[in-house]
Backbone as a ProteinNet text record, in pm:
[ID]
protein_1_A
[PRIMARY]
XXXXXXXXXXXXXXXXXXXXXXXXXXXXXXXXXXXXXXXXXXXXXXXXXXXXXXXXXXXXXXXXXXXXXXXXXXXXXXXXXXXXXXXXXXXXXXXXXXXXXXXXXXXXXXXXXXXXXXXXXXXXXXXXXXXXXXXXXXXXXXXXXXXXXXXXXXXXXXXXXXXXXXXXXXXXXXXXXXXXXXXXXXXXXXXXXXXXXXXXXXXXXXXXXXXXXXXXXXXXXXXXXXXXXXXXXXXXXXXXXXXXXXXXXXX
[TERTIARY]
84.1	0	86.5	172.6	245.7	358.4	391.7	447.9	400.8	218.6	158.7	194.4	179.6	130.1	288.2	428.7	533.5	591.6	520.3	533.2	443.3	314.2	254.4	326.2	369.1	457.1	538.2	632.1	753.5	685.4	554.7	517.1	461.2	408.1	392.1	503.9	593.8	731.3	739.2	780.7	775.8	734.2	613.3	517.1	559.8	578.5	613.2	725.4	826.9	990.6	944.2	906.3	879.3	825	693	670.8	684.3	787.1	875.6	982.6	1021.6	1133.1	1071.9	971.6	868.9	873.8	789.4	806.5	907.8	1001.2	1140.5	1181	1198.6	1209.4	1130.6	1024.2	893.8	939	1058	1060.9	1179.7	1259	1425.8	1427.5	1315.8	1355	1345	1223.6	1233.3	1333.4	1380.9	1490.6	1621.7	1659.5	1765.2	1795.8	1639.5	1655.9	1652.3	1601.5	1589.3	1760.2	1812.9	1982.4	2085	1997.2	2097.5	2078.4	1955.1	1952.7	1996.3	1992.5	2057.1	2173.5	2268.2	2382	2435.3	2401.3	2397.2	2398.4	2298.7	2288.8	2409.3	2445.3	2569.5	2686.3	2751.8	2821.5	2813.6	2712.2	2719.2	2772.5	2704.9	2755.5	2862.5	2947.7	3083.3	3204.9	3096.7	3173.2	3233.9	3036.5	3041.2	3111.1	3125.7	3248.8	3335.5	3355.4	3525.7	3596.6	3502.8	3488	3497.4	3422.4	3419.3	3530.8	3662.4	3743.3	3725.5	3695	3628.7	3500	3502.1	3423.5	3377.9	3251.5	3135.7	3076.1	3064.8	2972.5	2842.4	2742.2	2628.5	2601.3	2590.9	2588.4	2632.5	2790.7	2921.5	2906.2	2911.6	2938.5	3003.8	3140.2	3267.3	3212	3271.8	3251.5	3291.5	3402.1	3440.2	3423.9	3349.5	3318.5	3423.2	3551.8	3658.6	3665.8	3774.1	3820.4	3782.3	3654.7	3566.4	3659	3819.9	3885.3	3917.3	4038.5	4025.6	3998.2	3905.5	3835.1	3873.7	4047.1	4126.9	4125.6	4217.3	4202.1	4120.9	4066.8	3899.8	4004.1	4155.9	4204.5	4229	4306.4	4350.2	4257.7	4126.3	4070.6	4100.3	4262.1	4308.7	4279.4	4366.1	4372.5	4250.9	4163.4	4052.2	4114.2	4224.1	4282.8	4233.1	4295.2	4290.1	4179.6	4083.2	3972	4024.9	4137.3	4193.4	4126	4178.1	4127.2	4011.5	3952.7	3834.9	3909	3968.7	4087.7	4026.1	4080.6	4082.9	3963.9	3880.2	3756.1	3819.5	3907.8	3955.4	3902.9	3988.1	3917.1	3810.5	3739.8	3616.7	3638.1	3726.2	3719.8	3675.8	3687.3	3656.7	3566.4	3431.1	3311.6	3332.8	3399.8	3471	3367.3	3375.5	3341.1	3176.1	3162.3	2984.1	2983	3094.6	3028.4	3006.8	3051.5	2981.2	2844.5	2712.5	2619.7	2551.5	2639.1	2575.9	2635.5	2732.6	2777.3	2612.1	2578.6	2422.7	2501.7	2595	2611.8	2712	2855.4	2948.2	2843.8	2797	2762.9	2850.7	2977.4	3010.4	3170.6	3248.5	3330.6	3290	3152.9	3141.9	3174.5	3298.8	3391.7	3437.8	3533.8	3614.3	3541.3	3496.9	3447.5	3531.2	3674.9	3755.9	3725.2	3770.1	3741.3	3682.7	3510.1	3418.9	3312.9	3454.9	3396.1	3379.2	3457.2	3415.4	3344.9	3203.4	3053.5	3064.5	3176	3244.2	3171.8	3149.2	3115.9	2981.1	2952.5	2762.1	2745.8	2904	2860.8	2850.8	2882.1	2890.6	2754.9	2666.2	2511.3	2492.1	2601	2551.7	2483.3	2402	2296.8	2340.5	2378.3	2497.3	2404.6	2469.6	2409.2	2270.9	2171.4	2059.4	2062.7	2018	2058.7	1936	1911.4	1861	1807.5	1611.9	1542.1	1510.7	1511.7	1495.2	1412.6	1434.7	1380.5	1268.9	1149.6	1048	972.3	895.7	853.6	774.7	693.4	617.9	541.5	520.7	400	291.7	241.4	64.5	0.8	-98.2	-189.4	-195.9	-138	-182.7	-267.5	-319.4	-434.4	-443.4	-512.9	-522.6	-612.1	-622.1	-740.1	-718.5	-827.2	-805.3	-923.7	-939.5	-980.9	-993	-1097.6	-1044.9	-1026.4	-919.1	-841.6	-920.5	-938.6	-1014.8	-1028.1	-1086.4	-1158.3	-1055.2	-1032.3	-959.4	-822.3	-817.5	-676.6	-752.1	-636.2	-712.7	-553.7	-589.1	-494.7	-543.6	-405.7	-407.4	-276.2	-317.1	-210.9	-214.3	-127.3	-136.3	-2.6	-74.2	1.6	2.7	85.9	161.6	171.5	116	99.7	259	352.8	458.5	485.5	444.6	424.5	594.7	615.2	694.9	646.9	692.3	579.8	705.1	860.7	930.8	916.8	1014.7	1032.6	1112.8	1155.7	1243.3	1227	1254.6	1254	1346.2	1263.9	1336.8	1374.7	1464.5	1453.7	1477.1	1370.1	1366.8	1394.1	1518.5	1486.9	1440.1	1357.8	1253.7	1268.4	1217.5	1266.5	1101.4	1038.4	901.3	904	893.4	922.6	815.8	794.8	670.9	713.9	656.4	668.3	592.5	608.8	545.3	507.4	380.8	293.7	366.9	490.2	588.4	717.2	663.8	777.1	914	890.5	1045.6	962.6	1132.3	1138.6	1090.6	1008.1	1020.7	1096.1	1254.1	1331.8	1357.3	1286.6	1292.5	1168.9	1130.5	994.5	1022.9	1140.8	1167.8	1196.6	1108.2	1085.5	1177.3	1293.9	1425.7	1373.2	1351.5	1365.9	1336.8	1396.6	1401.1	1288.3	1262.7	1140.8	1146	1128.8	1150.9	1051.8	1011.4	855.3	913.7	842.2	851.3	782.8	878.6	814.6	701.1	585.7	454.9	387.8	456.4	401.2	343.1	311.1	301	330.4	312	348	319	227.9	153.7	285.5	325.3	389.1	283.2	270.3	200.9	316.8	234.4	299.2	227.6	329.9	267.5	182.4	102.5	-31.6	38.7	-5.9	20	-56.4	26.4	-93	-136.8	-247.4	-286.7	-388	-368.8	-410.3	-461.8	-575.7	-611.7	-511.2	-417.2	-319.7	-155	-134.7	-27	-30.8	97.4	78.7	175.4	140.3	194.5	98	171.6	73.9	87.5	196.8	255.9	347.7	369.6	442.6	524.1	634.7	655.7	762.2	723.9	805.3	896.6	1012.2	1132.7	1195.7	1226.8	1278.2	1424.6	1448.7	1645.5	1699.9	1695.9	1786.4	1700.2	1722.9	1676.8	1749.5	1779.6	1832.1	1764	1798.2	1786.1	1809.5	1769.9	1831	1919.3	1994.6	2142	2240.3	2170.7	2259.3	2270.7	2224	2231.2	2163.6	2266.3	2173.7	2070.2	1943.2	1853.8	1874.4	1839.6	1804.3	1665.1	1662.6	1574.1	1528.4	1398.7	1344.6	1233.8	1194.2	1040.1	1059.1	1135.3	1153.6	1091.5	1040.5	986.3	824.6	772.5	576.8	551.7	500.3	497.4	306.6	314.8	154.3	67.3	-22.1	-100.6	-160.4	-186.9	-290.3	-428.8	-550.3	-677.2	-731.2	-820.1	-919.6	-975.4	-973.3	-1016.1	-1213.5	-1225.2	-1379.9	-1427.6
-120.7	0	124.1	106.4	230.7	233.9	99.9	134.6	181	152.7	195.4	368	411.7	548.6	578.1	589	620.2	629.6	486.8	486.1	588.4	635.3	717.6	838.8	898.5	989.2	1038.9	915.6	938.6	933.3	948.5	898.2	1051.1	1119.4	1236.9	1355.3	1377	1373.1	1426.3	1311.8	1326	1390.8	1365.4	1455.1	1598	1629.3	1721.7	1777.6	1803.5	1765.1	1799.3	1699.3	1664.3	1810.2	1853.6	2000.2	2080.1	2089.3	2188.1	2258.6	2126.6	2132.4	2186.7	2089.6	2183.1	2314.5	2366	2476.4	2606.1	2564.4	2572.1	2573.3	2485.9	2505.4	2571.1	2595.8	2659.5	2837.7	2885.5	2981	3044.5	2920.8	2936.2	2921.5	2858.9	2844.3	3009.1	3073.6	3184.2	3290.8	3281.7	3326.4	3357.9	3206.3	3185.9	3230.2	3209.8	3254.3	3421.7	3465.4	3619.2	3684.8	3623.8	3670.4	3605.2	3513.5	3468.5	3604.7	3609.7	3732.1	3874.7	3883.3	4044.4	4014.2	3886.1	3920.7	3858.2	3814.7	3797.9	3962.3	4038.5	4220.9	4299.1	4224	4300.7	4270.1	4155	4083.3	4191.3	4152.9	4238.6	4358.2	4466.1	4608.7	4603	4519.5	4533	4552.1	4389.8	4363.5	4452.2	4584.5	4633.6	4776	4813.6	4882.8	4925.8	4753.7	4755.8	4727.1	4720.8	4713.7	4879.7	4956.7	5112.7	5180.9	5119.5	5180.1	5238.9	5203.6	5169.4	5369.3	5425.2	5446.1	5421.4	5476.9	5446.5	5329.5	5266	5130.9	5123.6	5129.2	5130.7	5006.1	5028.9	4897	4879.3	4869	4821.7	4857.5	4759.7	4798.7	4861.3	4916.5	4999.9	5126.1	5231.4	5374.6	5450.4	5372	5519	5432.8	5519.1	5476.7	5518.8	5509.7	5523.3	5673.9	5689.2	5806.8	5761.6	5879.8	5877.1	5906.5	5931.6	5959.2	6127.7	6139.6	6314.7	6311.4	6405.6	6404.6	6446.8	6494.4	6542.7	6679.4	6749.2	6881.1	6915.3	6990.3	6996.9	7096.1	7094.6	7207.3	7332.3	7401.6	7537.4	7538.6	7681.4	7711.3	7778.9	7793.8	7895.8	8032.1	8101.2	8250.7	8298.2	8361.9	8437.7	8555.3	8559.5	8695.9	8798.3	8890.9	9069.8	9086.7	9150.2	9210.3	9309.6	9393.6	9511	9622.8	9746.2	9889.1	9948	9873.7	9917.3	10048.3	10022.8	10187	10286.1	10374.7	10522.6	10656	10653.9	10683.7	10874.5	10914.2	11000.7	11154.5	11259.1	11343.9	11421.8	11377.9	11448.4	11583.2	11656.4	11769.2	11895.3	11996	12106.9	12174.8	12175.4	12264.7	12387.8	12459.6	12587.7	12679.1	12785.4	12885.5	12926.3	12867.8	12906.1	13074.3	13137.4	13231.9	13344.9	13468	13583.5	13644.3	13620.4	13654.3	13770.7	13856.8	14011.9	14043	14055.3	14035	14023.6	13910.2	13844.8	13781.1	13726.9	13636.8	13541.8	13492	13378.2	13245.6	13151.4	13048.1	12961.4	12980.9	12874.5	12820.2	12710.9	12632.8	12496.7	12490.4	12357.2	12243	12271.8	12140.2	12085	12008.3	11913.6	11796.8	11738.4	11591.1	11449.2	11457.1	11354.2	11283.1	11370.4	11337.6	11288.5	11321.5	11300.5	11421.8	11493.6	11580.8	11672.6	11816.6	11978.4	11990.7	12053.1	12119.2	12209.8	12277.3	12389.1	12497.8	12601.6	12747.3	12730.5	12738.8	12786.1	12908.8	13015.4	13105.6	13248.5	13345.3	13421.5	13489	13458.7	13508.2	13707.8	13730.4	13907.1	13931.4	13958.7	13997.8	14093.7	14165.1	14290.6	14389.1	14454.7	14630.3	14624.5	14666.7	14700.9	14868.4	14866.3	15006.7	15072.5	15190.7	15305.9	15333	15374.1	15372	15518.8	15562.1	15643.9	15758.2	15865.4	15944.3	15995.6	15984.2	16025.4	16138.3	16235	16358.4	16318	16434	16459.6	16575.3	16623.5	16743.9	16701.4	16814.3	16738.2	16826.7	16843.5	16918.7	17090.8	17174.9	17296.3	17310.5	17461.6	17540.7	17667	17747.9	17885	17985	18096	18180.3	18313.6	18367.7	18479.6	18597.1	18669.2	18826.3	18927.9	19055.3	19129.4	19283.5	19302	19414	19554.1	19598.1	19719.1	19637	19780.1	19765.9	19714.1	19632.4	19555.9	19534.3	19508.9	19482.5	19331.5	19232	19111.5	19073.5	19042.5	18965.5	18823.1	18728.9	18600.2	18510	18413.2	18358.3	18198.8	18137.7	17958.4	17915.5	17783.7	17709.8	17589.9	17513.2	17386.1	17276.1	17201	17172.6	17048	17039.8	16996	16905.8	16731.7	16642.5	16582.7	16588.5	16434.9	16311.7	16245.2	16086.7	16015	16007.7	15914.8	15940.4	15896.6	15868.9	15952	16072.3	16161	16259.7	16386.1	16526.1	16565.7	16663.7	16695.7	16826.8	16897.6	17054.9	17075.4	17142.5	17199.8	17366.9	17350.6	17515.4	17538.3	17665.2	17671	17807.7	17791.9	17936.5	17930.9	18057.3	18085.5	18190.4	18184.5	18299.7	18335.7	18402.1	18488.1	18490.5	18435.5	18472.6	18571.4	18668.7	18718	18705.2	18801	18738.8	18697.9	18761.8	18731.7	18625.2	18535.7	18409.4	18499.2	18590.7	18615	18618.2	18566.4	18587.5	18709.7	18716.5	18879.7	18831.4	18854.5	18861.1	18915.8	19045.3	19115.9	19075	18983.1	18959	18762.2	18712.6	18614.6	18546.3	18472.3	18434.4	18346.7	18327.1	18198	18223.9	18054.1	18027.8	17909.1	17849.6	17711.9	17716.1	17566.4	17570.5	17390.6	17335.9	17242.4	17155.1	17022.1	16934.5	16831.3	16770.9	16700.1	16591.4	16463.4	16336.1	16309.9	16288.5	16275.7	16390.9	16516.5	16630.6	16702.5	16810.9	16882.6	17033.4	17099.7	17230.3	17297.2	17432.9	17465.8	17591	17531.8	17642.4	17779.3	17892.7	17992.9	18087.4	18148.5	18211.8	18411.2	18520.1	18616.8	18676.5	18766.8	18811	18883	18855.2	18842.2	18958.2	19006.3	19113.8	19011.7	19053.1	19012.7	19089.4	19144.4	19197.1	19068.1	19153.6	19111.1	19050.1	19155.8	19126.3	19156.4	19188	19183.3	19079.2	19163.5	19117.4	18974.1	18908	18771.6	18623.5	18579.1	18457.8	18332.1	18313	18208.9	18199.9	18115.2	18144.5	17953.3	17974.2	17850.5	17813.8	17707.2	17647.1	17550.4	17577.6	17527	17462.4	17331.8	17265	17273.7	17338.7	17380	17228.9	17233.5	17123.7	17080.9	16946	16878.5	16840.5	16804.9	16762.6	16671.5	16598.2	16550.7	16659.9	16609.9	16741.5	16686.1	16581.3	16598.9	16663.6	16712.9	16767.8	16682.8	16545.8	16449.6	16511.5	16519	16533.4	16454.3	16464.5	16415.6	16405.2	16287.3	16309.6	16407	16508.3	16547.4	16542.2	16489.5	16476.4	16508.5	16576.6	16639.5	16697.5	16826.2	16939.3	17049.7	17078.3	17165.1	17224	17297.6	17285.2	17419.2	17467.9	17541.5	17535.9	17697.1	17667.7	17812.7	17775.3	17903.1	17982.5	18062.1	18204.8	18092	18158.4	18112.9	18172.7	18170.2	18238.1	18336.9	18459.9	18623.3	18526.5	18568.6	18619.1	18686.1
0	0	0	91.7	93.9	-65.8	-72.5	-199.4	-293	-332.9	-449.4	-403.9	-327.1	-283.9	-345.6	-313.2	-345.1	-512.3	-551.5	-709.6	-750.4	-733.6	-759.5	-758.6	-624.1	-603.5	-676.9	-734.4	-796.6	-943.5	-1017.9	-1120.3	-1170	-1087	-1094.4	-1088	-974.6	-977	-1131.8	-1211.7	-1364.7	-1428	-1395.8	-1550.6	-1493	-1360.4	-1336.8	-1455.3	-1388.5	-1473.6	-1579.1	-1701	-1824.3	-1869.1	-1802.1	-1822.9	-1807.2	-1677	-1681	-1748.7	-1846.8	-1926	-2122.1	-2103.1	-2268.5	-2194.8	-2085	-2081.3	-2082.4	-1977.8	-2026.3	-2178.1	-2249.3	-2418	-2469.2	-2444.1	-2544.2	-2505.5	-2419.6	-2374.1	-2427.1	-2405.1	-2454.4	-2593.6	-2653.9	-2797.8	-2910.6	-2858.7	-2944	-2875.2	-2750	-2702	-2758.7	-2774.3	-2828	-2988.7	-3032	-3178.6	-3209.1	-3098.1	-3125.7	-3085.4	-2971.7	-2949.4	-3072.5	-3123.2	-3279.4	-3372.1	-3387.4	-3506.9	-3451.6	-3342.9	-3309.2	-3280.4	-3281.4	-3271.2	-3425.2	-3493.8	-3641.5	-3731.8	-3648.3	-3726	-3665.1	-3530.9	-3470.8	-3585.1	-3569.4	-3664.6	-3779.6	-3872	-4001.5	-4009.4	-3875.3	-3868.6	-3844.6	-3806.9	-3767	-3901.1	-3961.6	-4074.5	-4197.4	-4183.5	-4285.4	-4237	-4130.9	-4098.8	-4103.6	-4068.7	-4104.6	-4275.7	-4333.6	-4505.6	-4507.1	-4466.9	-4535.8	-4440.6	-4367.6	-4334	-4182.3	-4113.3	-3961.8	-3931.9	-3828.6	-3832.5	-3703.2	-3642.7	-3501.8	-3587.2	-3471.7	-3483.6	-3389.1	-3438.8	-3321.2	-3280.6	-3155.9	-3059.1	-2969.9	-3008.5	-2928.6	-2807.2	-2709.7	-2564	-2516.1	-2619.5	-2599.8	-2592.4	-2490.4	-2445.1	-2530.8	-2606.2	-2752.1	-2848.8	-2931.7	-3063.6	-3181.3	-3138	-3225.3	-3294.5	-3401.5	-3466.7	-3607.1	-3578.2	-3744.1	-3848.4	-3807.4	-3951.9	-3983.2	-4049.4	-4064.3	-4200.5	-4214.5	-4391.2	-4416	-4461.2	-4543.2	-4574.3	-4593.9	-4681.8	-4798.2	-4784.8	-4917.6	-4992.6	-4992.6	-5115.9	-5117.6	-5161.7	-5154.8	-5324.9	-5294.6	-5406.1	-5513.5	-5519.3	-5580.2	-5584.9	-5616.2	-5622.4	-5677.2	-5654.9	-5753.5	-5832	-5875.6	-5917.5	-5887.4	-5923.6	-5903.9	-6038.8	-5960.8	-6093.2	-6138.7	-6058.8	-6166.5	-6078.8	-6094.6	-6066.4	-6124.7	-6224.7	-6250.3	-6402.9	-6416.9	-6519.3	-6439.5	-6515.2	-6429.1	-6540.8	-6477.2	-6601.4	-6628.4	-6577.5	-6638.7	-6574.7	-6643.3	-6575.8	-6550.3	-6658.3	-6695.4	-6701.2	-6694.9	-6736.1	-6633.6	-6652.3	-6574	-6572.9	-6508.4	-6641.5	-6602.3	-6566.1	-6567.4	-6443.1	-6438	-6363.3	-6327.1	-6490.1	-6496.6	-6559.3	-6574.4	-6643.2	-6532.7	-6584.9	-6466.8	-6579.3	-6536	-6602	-6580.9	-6622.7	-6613.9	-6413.6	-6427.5	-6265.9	-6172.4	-6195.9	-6110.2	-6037.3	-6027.8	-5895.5	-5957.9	-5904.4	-5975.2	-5866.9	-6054.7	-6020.4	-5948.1	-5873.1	-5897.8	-5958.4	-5934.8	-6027	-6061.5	-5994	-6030.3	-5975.8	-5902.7	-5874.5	-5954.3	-5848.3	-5952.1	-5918.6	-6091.4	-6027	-6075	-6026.9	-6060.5	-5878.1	-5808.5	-5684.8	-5620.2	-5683	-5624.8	-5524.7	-5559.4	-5447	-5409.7	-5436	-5398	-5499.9	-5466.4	-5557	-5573.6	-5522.7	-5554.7	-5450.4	-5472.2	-5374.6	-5392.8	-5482.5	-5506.8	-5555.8	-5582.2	-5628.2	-5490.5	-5543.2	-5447.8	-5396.3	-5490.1	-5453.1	-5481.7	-5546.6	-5581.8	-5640	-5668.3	-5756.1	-5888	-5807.8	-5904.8	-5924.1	-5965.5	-5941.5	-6007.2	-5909.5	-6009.4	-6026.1	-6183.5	-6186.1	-6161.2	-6106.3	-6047.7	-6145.3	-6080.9	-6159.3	-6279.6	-6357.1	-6462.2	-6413.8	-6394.3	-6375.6	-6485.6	-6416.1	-6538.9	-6528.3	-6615.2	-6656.2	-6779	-6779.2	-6917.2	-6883.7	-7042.8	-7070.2	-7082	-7009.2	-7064.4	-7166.2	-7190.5	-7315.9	-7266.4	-7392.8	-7370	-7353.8	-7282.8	-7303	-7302.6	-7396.9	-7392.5	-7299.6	-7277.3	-7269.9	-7281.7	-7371.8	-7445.6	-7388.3	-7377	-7355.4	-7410.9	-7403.3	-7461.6	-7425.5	-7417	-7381.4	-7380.9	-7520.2	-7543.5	-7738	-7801.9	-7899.3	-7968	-8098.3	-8172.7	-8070.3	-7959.6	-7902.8	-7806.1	-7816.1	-7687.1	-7648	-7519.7	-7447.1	-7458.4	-7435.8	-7443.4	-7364.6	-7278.3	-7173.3	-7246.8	-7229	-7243.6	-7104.2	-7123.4	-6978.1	-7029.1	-6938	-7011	-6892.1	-6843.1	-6736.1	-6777.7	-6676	-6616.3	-6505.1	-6575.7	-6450.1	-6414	-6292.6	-6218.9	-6173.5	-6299	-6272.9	-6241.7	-6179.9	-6093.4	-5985.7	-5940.2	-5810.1	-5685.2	-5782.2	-5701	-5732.2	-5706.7	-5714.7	-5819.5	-5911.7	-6050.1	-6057.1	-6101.8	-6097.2	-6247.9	-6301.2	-6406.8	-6438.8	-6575.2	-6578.2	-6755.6	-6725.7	-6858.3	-6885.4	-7023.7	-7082.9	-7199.7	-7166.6	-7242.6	-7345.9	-7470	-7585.7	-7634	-7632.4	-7700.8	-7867.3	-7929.8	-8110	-8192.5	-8280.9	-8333.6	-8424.5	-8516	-8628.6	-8716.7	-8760.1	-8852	-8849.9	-8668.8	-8717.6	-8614.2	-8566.6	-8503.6	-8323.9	-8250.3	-8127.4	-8052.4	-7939.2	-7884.7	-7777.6	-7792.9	-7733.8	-7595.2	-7608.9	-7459.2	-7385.9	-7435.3	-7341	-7306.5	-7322.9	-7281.5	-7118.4	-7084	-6933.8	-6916.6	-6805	-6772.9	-6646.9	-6621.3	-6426.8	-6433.7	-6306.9	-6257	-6177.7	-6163.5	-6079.7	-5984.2	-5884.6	-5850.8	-5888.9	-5938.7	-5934.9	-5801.8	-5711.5	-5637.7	-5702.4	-5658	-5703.3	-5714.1	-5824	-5855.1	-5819.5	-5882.1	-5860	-6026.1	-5993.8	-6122.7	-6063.8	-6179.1	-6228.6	-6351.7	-6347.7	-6504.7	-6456.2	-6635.1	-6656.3	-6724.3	-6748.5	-6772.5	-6811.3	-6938.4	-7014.3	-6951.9	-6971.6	-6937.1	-7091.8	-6976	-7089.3	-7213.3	-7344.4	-7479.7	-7540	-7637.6	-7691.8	-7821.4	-7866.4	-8016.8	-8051.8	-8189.7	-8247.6	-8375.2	-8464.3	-8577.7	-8701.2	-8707.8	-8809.9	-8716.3	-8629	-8525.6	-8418.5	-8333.6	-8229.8	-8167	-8085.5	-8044.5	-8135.9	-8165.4	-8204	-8175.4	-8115.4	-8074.9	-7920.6	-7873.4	-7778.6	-7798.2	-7713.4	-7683.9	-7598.6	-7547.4	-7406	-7409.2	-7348.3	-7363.3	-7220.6	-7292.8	-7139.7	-7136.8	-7103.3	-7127.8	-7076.3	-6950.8	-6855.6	-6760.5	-6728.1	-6592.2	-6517.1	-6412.9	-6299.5	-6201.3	-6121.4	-5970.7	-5868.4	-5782.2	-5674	-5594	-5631.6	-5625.8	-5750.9	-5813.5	-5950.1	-6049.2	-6060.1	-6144.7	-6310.9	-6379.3	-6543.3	-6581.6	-6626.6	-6665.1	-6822.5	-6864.3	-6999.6	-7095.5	-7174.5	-7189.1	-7343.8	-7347.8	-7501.8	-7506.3	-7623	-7680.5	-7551.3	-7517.9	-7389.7	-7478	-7576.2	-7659.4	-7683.3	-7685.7	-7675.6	-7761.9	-7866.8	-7912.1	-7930.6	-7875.4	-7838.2	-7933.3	-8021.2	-8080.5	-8000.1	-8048.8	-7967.4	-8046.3	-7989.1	-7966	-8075	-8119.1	-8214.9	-8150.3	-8257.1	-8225.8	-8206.6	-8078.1	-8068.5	-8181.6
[MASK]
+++++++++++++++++++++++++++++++++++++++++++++++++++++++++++++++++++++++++++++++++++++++++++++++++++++++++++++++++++++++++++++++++++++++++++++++++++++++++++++++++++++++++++++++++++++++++++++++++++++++++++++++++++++++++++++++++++++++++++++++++++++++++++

């Protein structure tokens, strides 16, 4: 009895074992096959490595992964030569002074433009003399008026009105002749005097009372602009200074 019980024992025992050991293999087998192929890919990387002249190897249990090699000198690229100075574009020349234009002002030299660089003065900015404005005058329209004296005798005056249309004070001197029926001077009856016009002024000149007769007498008179001046003494130019004026019609 007790022996059946022991063979039993030891019978189980077994099957024990037995499946412990499939199990065991059924564990170790894809084990073993999976550390074949990763150390089969180790292998290769090594191989192919050390074929391309060594190099890091990934994997290796080793702490240095070796000397990747010195990749050589990539070359001296040669000289790029000298592009040269570019030549020398020359002097372009001088454009000179600019000219004094009516002494208005020196534009200028321009500069020199080899340099690059002086624009020169700009010119002195004078304007230059403006000249001083013209002194102006004119006559204006005679007029007569006639009277009468006594029986076939009439008196008769004319005036000449005498404008200053500039800008400054003019001094005029005038000389008034009485003419007679026959074309001659009455000499002793000739009027000389200066007289001043102030700038935009006037002045009637007036002739003294005239005899006239029917077939005698004065018949003419006329006014004479001798000389003009400034009243600094400056000469005026004088033209059409002349006015020759008729007697009126006998009533």
């Amino acid at each position: 009895m007790m022996t059946s019980n022991i063979a039993r024992e030891r019978g189980a025992s077994m099957v024990e074992y037995a499946l412990l050991i499939v199990f065991v293999a059924a564990i170790s087998v894809p084990a073993v096959g999976m550390v074949g192929r990763n150390t089969e890919k180790t292998v290769t990387t090594v191989a192919e490595a050390l074929e391309d002249g060594g190099g890091s190897v990934s994997g290796l249990p080793s702490d240095e992964q070796g000397d990747p090699g010195d990749p050589g000198d990539p070359g001296d690229p040669g000289d790029t030569g000298n592009p040269g100075n570019g030549g020398d574009p020359g002097n372009g020349g001088n454009p000179g002074n600019g000219g004094d234009p009516g002494n208005g002002g020196d534009p200028g030299n321009g500069g020199d433009p080899d340099n690059g660089g002086d624009p020169g003065n700009g010119g002195s900015g004078d304007p230059g003399d403006t000249p001083a404005a013209e002194p102006e005058w004119e006559l204006g329209e005679p007029t007569t008026e006639i009277w009468q004296e006594k029986k076939n005798q009439y008196m008769w005056t004319a005036t000449l009105p005498l404008v200053n249309t500039g800008s400054e004070d003019l001094v005029f001197e005038i000389e008034i002749v009485p003419v007679k029926h026959n074309g001659k001077d009455e000499k002793n009856e000739v009027e000389t005097f200066t007289v001043v016009v102030p700038a935009g002024g006037r002045f009637d000149l007036e002739s003294m009372e005239l005899d006239l007769k029917k077939n005698s007498g004065t018949f003419w008179v006329r006014f004479e602009i001798v000389s003009v001046t400034t009243a600094e003494g400056e000469p005026v130019p004088v033209a059409a200074g002349e006015v020759t004026v008729e007697h009126p019609a006998l009533p």
